[in-house]
ROLUMKOL-727578 format. One line per 10 residues: number of its first residue (from 1); their letters; for each residue x, y, z of N, C-alpha, C. Coordinates in nm, 2 decimals. Each point is the difference from the previous one (the first is absolute). Layout:
residues N
NUM = A = X Y Z X Y Z X Y Z ~ ...
***
This chain:
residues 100
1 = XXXXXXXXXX = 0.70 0.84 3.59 0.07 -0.12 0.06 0.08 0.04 0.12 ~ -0.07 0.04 0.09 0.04 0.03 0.14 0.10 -0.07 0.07 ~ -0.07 -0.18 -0.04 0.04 -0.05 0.09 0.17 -0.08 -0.04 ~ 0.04 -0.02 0.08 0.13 -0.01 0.00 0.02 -0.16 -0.02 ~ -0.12 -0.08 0.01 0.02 -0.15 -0.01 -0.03 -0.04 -0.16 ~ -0.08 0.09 -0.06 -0.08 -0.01 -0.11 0.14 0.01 -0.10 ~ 0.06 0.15 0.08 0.12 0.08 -0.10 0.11 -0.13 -0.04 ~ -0.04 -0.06 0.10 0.13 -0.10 0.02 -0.01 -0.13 -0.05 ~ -0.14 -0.06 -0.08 -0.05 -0.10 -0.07 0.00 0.04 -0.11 ~ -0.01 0.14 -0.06 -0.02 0.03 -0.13 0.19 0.02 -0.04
11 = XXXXXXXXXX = 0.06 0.06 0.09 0.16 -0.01 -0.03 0.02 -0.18 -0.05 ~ 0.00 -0.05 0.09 0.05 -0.14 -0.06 -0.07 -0.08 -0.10 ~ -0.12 0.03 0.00 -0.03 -0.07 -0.12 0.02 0.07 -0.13 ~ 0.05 0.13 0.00 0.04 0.04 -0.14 0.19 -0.04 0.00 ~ 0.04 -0.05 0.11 0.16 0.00 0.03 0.01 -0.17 -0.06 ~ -0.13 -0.11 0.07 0.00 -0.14 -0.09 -0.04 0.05 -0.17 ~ -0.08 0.09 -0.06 0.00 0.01 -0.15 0.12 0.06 0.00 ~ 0.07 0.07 0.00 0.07 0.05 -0.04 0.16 -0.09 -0.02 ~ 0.02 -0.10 0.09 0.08 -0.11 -0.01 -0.07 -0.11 -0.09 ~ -0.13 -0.02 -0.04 0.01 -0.05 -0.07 0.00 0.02 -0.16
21 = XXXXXXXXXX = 0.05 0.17 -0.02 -0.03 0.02 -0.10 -0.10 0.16 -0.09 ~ -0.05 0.01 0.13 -0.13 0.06 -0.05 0.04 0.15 0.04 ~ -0.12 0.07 -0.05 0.05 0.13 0.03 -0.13 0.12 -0.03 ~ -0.04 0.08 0.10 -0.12 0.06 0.02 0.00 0.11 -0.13 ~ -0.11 -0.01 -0.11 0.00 0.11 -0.08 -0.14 0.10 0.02 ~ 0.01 0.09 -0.02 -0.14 0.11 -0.05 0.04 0.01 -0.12 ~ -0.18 -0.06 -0.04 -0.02 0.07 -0.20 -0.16 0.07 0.08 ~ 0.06 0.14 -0.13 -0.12 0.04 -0.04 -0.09 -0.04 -0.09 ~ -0.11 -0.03 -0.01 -0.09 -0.07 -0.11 -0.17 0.06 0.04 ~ -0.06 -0.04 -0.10 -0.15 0.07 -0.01 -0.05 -0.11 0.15
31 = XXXXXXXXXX = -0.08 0.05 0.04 -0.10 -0.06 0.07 -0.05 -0.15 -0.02 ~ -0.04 0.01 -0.11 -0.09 -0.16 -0.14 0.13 -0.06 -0.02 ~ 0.12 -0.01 0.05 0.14 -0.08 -0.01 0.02 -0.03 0.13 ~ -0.04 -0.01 0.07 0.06 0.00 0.14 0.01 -0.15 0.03 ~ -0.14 -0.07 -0.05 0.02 -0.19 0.03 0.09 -0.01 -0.13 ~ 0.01 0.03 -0.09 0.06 -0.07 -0.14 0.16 0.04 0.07 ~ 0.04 0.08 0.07 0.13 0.00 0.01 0.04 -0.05 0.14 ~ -0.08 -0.03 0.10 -0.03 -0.05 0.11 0.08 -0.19 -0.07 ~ -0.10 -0.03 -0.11 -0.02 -0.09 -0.05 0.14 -0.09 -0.04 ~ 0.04 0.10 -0.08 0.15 -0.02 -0.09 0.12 -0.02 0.10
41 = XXXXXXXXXX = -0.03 0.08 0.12 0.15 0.06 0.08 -0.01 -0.16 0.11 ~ -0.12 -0.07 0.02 -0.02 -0.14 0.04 0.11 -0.09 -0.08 ~ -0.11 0.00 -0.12 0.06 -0.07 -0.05 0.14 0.01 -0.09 ~ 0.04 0.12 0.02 0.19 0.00 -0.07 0.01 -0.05 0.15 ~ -0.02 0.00 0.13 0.06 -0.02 0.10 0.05 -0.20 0.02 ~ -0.13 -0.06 -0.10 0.04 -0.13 0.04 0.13 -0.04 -0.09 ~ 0.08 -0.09 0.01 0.07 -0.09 -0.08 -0.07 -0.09 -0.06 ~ 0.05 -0.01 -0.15 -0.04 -0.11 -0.07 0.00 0.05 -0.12 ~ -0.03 -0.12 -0.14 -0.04 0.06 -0.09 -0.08 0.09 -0.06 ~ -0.13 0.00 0.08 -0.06 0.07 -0.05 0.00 0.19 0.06
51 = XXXXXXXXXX = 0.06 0.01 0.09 0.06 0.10 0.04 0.11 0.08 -0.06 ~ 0.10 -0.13 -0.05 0.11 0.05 -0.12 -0.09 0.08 -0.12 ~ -0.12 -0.11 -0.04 -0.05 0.06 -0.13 -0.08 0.12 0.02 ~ -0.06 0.03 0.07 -0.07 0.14 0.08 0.12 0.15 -0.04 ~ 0.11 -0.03 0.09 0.12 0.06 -0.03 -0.02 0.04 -0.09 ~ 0.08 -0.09 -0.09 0.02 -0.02 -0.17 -0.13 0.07 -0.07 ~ -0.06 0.00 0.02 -0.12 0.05 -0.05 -0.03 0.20 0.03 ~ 0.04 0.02 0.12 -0.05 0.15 0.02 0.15 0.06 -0.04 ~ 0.10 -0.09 0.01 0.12 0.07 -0.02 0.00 0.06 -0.16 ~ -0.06 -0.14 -0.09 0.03 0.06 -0.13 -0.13 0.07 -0.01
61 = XXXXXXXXXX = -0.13 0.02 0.06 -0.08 0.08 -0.04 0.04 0.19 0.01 ~ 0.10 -0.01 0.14 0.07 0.12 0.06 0.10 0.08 -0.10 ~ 0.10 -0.15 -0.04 0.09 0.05 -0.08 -0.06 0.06 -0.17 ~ -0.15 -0.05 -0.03 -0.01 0.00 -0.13 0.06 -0.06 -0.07 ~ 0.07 -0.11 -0.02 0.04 -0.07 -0.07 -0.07 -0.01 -0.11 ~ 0.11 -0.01 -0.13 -0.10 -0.03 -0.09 -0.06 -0.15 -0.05 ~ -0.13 0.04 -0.07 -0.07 -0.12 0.00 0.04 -0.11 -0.09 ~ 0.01 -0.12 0.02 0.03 -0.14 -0.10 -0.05 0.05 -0.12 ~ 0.08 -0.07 -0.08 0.00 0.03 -0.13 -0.10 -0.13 -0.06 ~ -0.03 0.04 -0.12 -0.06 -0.15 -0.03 -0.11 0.00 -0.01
71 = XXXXXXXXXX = -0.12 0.10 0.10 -0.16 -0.08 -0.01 -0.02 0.02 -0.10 ~ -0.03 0.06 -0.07 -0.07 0.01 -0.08 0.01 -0.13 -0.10 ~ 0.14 -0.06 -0.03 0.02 -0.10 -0.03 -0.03 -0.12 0.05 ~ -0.02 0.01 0.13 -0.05 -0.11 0.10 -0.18 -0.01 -0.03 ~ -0.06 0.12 0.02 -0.13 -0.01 -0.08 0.00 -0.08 -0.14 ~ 0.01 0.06 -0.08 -0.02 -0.06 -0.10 0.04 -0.16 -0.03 ~ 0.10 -0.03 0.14 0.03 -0.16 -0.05 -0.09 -0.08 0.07 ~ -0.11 0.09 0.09 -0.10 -0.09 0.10 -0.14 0.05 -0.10 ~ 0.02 0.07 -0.11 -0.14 -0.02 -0.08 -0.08 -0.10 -0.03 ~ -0.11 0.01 -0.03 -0.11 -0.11 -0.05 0.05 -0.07 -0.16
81 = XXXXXXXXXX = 0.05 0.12 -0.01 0.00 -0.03 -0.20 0.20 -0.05 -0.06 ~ 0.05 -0.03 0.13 0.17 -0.08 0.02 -0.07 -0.11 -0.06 ~ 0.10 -0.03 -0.15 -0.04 -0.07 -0.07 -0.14 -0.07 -0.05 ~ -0.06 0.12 -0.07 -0.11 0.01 -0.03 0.02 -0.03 -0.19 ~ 0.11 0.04 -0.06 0.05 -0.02 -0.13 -0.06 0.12 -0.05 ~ -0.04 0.10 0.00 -0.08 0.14 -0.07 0.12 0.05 -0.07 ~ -0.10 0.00 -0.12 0.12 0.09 -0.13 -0.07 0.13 -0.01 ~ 0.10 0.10 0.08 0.00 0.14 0.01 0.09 0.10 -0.06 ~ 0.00 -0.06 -0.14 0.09 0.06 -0.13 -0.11 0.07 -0.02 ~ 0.07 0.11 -0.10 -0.14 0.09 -0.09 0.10 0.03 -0.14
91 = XXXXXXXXXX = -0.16 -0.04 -0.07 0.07 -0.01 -0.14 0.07 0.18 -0.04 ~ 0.06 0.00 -0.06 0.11 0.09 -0.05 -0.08 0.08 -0.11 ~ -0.07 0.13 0.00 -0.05 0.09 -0.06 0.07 0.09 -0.01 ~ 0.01 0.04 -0.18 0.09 0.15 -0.06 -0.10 0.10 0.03 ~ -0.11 0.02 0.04 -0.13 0.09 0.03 -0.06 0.01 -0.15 ~ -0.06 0.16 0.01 -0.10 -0.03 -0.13 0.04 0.15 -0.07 ~ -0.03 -0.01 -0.10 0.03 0.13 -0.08 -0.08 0.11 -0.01 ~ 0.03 0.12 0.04 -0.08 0.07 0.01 0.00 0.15 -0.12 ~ -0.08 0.05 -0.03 0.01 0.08 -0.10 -0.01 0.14 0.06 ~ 0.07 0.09 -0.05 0.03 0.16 0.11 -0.06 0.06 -0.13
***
């Protein structure tokens, strides 16, 4: 960047992001990431909800949060057989006698 007019377009337009907020990062990442994180850093950049949820989403995938309690109980209440009436008693066996 030689030129001194160029130097001086790329100064201010990092000086308008930077007033509005923004702020130049380097990540390291594989190669096969480059549009997927190209991707994301767009889109955390817009405002809105779905941008909030984006956030919210890599943050708790980052932090590892742990996961909702409940599916498995959530499965079972979206079964086929919810209220199906199945009697899943078993009769009550003393076993059998065996001779030593």
């Amino acid at each position: 960047m030689g030129n001194t007019a160029q130097k001086r377009a790329i100064e201010n337009y990092r000086g308008r992001l930077t007033q509005r907020g923004f702020k130049r990062l380097e990540v390291m990442a594989l190669e096969s990431d480059r549009e997927l994180i190209r991707a994301l850093a767009r889109h955390l950049a817009e405002e809105g909800p779905d941008a909030e949820q984006a956030r919210q989403t890599v943050k708790t995938l980052v932090e590892g949060a742990p996961p909702k309690t409940g599916g498995i109980l959530a499965a079972l209440r979206r079964s086929p057989l919810v209220g199906a009436e199945l009697d899943v008693s078993r009769p009550r066996e003393e076993g059998r006698r065996v001779d030593l």
